[in-house]
Each structure stands twice: as C-alpha cells, then as structure tokens.
mmJSON file of the N, C-alpha and C atoms, coordinates in Angstrom:
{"data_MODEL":{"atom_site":{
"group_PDB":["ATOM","ATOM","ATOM","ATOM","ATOM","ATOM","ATOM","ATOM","ATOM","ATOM","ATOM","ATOM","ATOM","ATOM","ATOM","ATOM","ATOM","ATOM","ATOM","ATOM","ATOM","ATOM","ATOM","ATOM","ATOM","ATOM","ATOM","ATOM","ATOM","ATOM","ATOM","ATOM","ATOM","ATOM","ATOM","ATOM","ATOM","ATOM","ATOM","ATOM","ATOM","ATOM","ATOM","ATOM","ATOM","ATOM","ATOM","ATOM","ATOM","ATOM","ATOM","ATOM","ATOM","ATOM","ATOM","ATOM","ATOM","ATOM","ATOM","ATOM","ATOM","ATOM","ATOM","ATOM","ATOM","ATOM","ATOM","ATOM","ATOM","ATOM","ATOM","ATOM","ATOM","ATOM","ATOM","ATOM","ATOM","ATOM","ATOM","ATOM","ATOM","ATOM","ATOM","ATOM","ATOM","ATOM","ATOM","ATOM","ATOM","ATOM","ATOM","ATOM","ATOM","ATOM","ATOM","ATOM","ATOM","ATOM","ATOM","ATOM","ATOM","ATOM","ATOM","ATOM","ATOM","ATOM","ATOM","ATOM","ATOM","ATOM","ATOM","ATOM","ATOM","ATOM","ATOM","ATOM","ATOM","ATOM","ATOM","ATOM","ATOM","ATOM","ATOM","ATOM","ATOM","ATOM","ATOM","ATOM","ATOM","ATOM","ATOM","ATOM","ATOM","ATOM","ATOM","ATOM","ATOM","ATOM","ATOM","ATOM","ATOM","ATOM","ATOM","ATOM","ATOM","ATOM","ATOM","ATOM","ATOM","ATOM","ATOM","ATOM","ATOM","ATOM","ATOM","ATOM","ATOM","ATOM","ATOM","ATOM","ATOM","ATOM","ATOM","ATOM","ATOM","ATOM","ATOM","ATOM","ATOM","ATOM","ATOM","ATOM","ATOM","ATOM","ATOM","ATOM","ATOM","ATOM","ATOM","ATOM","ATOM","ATOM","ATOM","ATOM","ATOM","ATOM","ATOM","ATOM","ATOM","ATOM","ATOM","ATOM","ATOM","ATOM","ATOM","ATOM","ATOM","ATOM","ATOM","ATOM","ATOM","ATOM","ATOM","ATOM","ATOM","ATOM","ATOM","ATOM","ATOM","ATOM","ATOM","ATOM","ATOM","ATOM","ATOM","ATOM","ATOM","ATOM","ATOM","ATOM","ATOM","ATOM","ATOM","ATOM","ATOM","ATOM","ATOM","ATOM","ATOM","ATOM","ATOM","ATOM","ATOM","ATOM"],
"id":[1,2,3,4,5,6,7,8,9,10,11,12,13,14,15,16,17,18,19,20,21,22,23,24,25,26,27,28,29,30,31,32,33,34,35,36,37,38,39,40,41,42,43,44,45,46,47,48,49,50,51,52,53,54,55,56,57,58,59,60,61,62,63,64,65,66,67,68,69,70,71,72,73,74,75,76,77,78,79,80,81,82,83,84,85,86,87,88,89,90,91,92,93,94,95,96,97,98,99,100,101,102,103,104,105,106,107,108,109,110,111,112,113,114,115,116,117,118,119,120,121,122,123,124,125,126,127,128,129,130,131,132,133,134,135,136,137,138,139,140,141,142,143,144,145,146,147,148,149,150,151,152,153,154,155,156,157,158,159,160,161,162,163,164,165,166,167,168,169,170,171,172,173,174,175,176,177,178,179,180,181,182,183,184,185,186,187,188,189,190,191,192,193,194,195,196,197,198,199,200,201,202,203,204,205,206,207,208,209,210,211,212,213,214,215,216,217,218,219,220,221,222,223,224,225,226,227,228,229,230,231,232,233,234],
"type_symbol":["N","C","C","N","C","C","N","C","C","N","C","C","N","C","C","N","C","C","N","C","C","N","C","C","N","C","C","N","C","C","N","C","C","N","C","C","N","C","C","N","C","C","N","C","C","N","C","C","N","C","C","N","C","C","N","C","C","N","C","C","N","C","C","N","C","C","N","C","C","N","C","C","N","C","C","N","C","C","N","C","C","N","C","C","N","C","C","N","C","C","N","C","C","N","C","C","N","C","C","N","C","C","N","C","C","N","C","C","N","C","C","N","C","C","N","C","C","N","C","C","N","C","C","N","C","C","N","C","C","N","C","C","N","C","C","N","C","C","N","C","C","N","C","C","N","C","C","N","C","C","N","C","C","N","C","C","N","C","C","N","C","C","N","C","C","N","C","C","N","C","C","N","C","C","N","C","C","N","C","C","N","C","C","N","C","C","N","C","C","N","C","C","N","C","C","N","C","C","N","C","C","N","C","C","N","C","C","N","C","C","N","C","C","N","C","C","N","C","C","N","C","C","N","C","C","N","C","C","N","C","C","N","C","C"],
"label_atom_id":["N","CA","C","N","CA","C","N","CA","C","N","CA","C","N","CA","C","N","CA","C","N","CA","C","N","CA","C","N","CA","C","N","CA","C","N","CA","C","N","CA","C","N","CA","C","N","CA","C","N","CA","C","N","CA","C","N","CA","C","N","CA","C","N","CA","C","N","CA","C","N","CA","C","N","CA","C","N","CA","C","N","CA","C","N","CA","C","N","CA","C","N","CA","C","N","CA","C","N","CA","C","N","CA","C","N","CA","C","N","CA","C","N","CA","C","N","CA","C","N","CA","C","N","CA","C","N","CA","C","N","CA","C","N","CA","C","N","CA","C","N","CA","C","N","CA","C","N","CA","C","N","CA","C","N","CA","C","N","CA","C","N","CA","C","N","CA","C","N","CA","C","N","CA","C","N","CA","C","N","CA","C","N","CA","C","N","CA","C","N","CA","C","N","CA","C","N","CA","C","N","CA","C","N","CA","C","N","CA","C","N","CA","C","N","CA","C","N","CA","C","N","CA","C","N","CA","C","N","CA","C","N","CA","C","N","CA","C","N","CA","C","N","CA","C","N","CA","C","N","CA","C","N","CA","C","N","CA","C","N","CA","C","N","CA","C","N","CA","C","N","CA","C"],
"label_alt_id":[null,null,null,null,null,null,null,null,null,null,null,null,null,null,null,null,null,null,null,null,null,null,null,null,null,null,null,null,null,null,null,null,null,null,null,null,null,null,null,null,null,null,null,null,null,null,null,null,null,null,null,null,null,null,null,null,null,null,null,null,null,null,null,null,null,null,null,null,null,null,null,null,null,null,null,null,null,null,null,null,null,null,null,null,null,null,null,null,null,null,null,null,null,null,null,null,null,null,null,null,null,null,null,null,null,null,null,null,null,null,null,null,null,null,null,null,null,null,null,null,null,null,null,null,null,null,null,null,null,null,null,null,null,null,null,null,null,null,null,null,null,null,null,null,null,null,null,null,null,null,null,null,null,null,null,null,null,null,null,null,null,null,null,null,null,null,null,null,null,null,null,null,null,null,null,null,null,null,null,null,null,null,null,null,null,null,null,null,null,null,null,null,null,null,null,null,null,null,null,null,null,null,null,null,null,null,null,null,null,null,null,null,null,null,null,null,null,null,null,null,null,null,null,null,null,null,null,null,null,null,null,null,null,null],
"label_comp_id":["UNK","UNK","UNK","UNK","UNK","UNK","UNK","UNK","UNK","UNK","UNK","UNK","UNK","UNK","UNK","UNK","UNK","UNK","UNK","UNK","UNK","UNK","UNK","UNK","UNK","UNK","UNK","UNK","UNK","UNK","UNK","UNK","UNK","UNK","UNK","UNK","UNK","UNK","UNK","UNK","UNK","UNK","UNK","UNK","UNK","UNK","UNK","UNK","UNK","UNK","UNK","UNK","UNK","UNK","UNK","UNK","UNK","UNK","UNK","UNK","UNK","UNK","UNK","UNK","UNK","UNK","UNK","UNK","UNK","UNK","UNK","UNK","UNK","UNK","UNK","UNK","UNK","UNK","UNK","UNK","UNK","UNK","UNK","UNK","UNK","UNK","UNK","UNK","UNK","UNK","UNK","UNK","UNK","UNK","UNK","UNK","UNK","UNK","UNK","UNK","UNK","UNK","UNK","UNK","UNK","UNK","UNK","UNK","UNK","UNK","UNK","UNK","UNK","UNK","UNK","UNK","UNK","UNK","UNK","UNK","UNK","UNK","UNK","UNK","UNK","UNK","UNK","UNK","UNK","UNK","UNK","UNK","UNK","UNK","UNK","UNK","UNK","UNK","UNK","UNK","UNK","UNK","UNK","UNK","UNK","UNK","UNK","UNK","UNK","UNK","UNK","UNK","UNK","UNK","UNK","UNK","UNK","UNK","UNK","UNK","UNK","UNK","UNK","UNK","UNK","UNK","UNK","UNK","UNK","UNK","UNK","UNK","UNK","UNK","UNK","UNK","UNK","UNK","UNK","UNK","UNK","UNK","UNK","UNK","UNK","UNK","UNK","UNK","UNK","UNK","UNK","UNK","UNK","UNK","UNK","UNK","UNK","UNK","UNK","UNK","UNK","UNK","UNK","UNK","UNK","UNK","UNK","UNK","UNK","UNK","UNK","UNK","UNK","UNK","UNK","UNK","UNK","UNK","UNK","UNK","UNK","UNK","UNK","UNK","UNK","UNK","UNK","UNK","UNK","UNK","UNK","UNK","UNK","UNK"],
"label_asym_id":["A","A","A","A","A","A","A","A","A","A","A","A","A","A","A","A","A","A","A","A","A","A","A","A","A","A","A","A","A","A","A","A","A","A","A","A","A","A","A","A","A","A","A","A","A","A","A","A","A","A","A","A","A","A","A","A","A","A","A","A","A","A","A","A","A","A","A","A","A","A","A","A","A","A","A","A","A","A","A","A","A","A","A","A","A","A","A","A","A","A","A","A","A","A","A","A","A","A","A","A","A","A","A","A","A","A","A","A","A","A","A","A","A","A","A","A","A","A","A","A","A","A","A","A","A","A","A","A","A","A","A","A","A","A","A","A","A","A","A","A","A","A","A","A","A","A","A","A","A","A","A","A","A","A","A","A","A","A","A","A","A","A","A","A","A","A","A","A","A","A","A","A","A","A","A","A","A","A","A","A","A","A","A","A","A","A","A","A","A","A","A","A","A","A","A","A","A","A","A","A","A","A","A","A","A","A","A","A","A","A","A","A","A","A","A","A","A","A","A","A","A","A","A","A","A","A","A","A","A","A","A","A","A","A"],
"label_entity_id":["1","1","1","1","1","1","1","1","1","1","1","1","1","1","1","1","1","1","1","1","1","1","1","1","1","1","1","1","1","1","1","1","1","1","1","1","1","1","1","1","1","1","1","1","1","1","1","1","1","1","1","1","1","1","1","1","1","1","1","1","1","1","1","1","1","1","1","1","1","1","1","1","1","1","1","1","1","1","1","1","1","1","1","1","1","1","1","1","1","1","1","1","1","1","1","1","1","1","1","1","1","1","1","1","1","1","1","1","1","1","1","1","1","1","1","1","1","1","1","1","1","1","1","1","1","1","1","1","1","1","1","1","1","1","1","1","1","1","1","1","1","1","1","1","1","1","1","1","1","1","1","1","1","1","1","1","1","1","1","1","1","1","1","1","1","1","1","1","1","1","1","1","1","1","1","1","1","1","1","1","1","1","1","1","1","1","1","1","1","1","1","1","1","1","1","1","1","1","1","1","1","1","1","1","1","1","1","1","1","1","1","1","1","1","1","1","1","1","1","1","1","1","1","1","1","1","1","1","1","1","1","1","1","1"],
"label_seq_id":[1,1,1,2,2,2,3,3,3,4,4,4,5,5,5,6,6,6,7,7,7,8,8,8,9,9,9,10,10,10,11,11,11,12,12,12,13,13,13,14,14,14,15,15,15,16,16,16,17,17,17,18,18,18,19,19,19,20,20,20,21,21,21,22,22,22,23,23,23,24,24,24,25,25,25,26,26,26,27,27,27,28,28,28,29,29,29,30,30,30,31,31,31,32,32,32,33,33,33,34,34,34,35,35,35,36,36,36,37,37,37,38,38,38,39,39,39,40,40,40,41,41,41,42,42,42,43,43,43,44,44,44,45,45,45,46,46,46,47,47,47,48,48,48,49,49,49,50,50,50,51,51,51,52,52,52,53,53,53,54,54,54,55,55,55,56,56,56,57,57,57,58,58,58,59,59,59,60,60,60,61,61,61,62,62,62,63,63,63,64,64,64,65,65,65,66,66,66,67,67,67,68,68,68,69,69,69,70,70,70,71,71,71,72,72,72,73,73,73,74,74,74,75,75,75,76,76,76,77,77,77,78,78,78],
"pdbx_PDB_ins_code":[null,null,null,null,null,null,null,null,null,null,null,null,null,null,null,null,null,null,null,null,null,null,null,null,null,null,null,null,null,null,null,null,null,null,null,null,null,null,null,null,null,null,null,null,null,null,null,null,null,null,null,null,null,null,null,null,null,null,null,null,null,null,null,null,null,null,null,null,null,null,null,null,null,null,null,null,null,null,null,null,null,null,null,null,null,null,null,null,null,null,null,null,null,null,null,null,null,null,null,null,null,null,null,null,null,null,null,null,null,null,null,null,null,null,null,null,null,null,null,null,null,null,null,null,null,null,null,null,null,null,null,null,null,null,null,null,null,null,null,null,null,null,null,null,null,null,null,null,null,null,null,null,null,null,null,null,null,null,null,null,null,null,null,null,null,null,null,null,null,null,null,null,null,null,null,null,null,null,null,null,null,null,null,null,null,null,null,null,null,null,null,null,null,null,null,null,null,null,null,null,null,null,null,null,null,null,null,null,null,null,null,null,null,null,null,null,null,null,null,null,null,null,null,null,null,null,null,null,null,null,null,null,null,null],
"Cartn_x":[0.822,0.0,0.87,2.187,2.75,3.816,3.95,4.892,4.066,4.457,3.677,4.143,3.207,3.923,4.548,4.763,4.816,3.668,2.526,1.454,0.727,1.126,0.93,1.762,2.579,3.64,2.955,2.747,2.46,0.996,0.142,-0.977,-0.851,0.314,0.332,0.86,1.766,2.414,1.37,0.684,-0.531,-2.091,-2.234,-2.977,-2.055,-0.648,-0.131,0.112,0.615,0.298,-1.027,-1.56,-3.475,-3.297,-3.214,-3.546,-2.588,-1.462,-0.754,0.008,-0.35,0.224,1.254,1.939,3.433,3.896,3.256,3.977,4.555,3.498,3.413,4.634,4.499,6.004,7.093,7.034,8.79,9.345,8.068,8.892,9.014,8.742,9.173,10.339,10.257,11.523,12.826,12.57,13.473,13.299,12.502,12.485,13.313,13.236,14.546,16.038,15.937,17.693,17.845,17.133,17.816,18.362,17.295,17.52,18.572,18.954,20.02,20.904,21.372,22.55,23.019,21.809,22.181,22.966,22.203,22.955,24.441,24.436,25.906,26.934,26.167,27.145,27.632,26.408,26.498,27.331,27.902,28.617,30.054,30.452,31.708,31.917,31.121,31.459,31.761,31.247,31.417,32.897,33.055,34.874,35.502,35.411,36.752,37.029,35.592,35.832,36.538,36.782,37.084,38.891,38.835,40.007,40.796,40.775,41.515,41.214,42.153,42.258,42.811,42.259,42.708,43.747,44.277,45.937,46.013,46.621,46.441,46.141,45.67,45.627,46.269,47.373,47.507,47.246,46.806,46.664,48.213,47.979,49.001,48.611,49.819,49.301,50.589,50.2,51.092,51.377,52.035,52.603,52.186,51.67,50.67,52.462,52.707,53.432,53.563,54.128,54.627,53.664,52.738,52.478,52.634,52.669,53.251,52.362,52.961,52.211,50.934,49.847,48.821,49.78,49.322,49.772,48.23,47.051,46.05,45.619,46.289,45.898,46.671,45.997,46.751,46.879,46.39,46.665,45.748,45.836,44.506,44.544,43.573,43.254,42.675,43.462,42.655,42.501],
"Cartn_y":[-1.189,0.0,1.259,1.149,2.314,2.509,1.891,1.633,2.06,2.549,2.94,2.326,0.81,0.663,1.387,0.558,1.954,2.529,1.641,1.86,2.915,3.057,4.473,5.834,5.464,7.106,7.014,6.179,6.306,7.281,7.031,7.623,8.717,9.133,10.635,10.795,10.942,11.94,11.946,11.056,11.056,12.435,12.264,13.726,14.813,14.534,15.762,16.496,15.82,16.154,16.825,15.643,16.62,18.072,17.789,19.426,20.406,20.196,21.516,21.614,20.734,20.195,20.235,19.474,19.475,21.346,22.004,23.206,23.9,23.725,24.535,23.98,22.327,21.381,22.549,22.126,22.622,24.01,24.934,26.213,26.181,25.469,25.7,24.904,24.155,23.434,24.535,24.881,25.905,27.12,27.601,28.708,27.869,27.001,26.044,26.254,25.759,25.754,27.293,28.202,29.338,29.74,29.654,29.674,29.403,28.213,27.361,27.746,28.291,28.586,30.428,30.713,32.729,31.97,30.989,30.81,30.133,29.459,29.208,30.449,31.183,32.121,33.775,33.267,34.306,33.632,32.294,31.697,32.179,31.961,32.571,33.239,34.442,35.854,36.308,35.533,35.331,35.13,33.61,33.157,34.228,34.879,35.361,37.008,37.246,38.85,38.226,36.986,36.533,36.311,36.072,35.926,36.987,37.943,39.038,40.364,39.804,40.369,41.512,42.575,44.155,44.042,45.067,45.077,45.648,44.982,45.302,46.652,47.135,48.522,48.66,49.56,49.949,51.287,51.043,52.126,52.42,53.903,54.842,55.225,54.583,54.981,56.141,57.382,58.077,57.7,57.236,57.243,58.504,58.46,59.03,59.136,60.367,60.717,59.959,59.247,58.686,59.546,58.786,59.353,59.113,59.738,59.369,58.394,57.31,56.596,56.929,56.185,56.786,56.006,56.515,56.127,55.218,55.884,55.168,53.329,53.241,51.992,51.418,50.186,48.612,49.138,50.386,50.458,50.342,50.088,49.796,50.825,51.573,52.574,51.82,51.915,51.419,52.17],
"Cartn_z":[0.0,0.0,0.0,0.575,0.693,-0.627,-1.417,-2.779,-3.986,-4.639,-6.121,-7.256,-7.77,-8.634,-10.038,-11.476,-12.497,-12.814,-12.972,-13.051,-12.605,-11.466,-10.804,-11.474,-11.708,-12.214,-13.378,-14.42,-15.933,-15.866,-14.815,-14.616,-14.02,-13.261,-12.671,-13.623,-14.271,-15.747,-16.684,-16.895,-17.941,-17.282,-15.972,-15.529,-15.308,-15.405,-15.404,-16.53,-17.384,-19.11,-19.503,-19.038,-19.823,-19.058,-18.004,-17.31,-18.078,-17.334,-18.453,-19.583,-20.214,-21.643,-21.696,-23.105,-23.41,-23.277,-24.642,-24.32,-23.227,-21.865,-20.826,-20.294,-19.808,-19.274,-20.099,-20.627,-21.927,-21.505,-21.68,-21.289,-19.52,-18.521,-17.369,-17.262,-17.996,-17.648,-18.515,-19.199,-20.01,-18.742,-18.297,-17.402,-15.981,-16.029,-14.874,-15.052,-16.209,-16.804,-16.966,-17.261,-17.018,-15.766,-15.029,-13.364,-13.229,-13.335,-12.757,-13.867,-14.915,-15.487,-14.837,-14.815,-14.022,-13.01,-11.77,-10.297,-10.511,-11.756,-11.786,-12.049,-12.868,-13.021,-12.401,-11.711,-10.055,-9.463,-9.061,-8.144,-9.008,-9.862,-10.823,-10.612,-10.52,-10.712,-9.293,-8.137,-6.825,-6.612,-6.987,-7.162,-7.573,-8.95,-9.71,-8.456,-8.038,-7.197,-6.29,-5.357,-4.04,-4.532,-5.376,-5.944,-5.861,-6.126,-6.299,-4.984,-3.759,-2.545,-2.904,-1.841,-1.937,-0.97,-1.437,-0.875,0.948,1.676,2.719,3.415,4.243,4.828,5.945,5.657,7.113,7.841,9.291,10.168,10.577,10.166,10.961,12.337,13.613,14.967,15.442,15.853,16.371,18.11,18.144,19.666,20.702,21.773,22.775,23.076,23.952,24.589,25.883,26.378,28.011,28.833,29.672,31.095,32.09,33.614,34.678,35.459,36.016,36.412,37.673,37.504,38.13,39.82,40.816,42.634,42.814,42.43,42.904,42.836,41.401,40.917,41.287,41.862,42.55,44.253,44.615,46.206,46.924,47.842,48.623,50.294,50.137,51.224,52.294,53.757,54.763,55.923],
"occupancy":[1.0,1.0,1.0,1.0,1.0,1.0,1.0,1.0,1.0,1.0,1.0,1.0,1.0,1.0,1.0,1.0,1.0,1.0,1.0,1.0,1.0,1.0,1.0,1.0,1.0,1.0,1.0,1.0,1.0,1.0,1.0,1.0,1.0,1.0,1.0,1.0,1.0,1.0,1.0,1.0,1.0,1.0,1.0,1.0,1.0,1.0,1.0,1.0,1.0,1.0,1.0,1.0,1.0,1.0,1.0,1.0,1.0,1.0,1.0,1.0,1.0,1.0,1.0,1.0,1.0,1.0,1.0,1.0,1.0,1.0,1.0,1.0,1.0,1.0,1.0,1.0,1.0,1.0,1.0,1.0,1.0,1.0,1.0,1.0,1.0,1.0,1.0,1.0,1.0,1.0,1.0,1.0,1.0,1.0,1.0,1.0,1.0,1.0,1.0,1.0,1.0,1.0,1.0,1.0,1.0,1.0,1.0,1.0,1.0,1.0,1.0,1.0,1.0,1.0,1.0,1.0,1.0,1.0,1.0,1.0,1.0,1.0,1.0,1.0,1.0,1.0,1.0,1.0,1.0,1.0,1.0,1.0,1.0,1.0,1.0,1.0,1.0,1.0,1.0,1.0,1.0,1.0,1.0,1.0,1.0,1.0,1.0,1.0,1.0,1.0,1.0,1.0,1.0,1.0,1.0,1.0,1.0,1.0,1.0,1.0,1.0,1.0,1.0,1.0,1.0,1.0,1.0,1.0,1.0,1.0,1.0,1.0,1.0,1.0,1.0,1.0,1.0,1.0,1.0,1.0,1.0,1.0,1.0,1.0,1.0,1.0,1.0,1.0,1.0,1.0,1.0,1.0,1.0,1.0,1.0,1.0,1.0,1.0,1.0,1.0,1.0,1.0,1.0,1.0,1.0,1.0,1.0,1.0,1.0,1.0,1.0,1.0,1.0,1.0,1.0,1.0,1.0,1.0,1.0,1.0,1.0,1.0,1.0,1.0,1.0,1.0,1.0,1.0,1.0,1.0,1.0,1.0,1.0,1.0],
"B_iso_or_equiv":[0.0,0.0,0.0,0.0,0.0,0.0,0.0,0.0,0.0,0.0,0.0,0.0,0.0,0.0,0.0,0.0,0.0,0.0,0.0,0.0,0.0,0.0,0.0,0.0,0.0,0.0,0.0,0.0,0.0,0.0,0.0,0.0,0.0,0.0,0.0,0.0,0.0,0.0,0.0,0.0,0.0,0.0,0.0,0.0,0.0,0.0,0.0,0.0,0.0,0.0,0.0,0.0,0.0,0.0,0.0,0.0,0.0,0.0,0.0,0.0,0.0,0.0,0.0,0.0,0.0,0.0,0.0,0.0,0.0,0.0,0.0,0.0,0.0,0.0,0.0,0.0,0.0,0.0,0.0,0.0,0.0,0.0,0.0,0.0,0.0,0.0,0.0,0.0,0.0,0.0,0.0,0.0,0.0,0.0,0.0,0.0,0.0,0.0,0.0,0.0,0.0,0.0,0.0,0.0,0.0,0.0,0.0,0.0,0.0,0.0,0.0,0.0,0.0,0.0,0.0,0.0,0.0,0.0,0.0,0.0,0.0,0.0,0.0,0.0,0.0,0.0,0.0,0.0,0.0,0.0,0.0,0.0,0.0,0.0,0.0,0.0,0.0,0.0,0.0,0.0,0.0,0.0,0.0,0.0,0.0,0.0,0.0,0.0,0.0,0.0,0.0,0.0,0.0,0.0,0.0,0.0,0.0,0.0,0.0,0.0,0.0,0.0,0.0,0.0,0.0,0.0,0.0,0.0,0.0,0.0,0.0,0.0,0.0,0.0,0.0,0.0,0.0,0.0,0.0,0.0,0.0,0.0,0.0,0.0,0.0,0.0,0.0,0.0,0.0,0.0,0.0,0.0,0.0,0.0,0.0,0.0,0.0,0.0,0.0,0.0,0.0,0.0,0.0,0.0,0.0,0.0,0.0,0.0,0.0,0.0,0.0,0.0,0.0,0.0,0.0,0.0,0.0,0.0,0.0,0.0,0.0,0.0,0.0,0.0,0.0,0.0,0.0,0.0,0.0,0.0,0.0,0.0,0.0,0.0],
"pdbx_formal_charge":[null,null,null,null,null,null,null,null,null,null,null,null,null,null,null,null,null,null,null,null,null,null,null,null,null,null,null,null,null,null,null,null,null,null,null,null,null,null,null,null,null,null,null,null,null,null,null,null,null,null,null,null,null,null,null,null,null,null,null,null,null,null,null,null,null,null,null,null,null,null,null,null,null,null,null,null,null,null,null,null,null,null,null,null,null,null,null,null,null,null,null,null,null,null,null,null,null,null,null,null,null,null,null,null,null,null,null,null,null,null,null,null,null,null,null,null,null,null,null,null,null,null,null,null,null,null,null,null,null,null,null,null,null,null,null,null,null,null,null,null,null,null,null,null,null,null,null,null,null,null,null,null,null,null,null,null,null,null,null,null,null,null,null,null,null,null,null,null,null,null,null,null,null,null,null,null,null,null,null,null,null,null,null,null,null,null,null,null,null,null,null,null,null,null,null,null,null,null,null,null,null,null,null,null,null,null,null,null,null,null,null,null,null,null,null,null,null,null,null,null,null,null,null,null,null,null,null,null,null,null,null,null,null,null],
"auth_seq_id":[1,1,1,2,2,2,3,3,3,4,4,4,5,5,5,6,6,6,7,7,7,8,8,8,9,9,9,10,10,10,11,11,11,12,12,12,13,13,13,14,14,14,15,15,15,16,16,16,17,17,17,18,18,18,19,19,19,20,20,20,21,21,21,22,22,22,23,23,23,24,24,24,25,25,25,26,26,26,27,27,27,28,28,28,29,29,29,30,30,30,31,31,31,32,32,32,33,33,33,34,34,34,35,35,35,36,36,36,37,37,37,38,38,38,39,39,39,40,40,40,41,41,41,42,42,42,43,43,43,44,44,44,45,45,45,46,46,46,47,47,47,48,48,48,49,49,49,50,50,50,51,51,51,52,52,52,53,53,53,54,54,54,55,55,55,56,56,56,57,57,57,58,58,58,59,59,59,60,60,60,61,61,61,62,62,62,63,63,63,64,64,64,65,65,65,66,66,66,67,67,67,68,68,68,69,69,69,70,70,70,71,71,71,72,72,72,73,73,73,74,74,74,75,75,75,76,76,76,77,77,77,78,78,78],
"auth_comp_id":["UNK","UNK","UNK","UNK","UNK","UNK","UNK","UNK","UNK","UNK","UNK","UNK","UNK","UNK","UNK","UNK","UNK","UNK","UNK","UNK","UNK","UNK","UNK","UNK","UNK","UNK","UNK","UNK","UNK","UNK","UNK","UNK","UNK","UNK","UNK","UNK","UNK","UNK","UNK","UNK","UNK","UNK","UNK","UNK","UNK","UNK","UNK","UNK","UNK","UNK","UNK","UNK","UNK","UNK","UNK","UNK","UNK","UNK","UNK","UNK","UNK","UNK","UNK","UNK","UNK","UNK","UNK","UNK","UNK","UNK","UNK","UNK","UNK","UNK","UNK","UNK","UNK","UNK","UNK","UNK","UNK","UNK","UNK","UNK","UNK","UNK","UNK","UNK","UNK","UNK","UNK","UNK","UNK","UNK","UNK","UNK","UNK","UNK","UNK","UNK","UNK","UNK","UNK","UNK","UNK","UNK","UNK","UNK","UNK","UNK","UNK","UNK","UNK","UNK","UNK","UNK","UNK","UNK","UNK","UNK","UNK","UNK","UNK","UNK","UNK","UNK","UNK","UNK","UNK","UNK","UNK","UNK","UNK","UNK","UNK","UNK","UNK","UNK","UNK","UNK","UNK","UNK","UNK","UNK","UNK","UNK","UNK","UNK","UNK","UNK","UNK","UNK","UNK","UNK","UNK","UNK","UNK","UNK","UNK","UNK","UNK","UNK","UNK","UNK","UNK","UNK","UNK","UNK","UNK","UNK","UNK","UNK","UNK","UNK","UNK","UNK","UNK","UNK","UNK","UNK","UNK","UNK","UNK","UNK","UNK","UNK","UNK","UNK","UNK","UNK","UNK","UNK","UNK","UNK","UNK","UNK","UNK","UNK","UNK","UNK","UNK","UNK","UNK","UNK","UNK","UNK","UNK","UNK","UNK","UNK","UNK","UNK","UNK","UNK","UNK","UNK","UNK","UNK","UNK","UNK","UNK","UNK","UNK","UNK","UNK","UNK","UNK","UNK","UNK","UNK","UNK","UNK","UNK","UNK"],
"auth_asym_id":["A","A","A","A","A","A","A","A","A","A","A","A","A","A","A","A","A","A","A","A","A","A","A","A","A","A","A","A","A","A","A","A","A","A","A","A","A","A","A","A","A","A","A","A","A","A","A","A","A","A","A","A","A","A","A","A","A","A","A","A","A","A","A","A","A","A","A","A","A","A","A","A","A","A","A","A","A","A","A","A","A","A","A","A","A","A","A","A","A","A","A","A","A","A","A","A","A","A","A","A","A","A","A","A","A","A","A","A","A","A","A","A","A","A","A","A","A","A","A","A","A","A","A","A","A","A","A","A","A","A","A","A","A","A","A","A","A","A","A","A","A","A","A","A","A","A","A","A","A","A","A","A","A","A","A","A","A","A","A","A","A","A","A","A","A","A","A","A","A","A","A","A","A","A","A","A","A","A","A","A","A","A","A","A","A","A","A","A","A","A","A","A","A","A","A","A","A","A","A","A","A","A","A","A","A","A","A","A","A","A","A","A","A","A","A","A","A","A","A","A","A","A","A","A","A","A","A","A","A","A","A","A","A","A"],
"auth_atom_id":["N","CA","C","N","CA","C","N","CA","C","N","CA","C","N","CA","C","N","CA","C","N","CA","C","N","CA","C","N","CA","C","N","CA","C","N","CA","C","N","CA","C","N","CA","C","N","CA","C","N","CA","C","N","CA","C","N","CA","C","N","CA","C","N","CA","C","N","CA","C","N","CA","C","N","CA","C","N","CA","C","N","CA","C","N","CA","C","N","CA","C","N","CA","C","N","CA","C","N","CA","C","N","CA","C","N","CA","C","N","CA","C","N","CA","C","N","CA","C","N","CA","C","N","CA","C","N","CA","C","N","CA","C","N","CA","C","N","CA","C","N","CA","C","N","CA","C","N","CA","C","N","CA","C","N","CA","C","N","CA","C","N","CA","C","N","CA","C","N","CA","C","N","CA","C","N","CA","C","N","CA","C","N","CA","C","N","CA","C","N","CA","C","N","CA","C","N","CA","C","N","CA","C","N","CA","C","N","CA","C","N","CA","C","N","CA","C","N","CA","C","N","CA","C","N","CA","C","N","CA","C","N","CA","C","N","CA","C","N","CA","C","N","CA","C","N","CA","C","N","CA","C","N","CA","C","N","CA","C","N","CA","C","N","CA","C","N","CA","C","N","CA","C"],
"pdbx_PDB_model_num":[1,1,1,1,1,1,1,1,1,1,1,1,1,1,1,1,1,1,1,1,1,1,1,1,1,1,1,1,1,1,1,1,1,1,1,1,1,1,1,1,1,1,1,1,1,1,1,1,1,1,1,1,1,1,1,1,1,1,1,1,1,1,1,1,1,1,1,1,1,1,1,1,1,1,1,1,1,1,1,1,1,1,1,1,1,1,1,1,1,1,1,1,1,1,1,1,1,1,1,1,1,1,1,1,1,1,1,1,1,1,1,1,1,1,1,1,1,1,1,1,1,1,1,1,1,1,1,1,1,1,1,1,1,1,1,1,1,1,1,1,1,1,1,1,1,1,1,1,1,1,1,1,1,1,1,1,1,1,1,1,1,1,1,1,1,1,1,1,1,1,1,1,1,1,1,1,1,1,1,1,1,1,1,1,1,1,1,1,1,1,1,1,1,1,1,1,1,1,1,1,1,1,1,1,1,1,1,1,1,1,1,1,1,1,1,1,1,1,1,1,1,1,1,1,1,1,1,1,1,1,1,1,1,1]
}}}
C-alpha cells in the first residue's frame, strides 16, 4: 500500500500532461535551466571577485606621549 507501482507514475504523468500540456512542461523546464545557469554564473562571478584580494591597509598609529604613572591603581586605602 505504501509503494507505487509503475502503473501508478504512468498515470500521474498522464494527468499531469493533460492538465498543463506538453507546451506549458517545456517552457518551465526551459524557465529552470535558465535559473540554474544565471545561479551558476552568479557563483563565478562570486569566485573570480574573491580571488583578487585588496591590498592590505595599514593604520598609521602616532605614539601618545609617556604618562606618569597613576599612585592610585593597585593600592589599597585602609
């Protein structure tokens, strides 16, 4: 009961056909492969940008002048 023989698929493709005919099948399946050829070539165009790293940046840090040490910190008032 839970298995479909072929018998069964030959009869779902056969109401699936009548309903939306050959033409209709064809161009979605063509509206598929487009799909799926843009997403391949969004993934490419993905790679080749990842590929080509920008050149490092560096921060310029000017050195803070020396200050005198604080007395408060680390002492303990009793």
């Amino acid at each position: 009961m839970g298995s479909l023989s072929i018998w069964h698929w030959i009869l779902v493709i056969a109401v699936v056909l009548l309903l939306f005919g050959r033409g209709k099948i064809s161009d979605l399946m063509g509206d598929v492969a487009q799909g799926i050829k843009a997403f391949k070539k969004g993934m490419q165009d993905d790679d080749k940008v990842a590929d080509k790293p920008e050149p490092a940046k560096s921060i310029e840090h000017a050195a803070a002048p020396p200050t005198a040490a604080r007395s408060d910190v680390g002492s303990k008032a009793v």
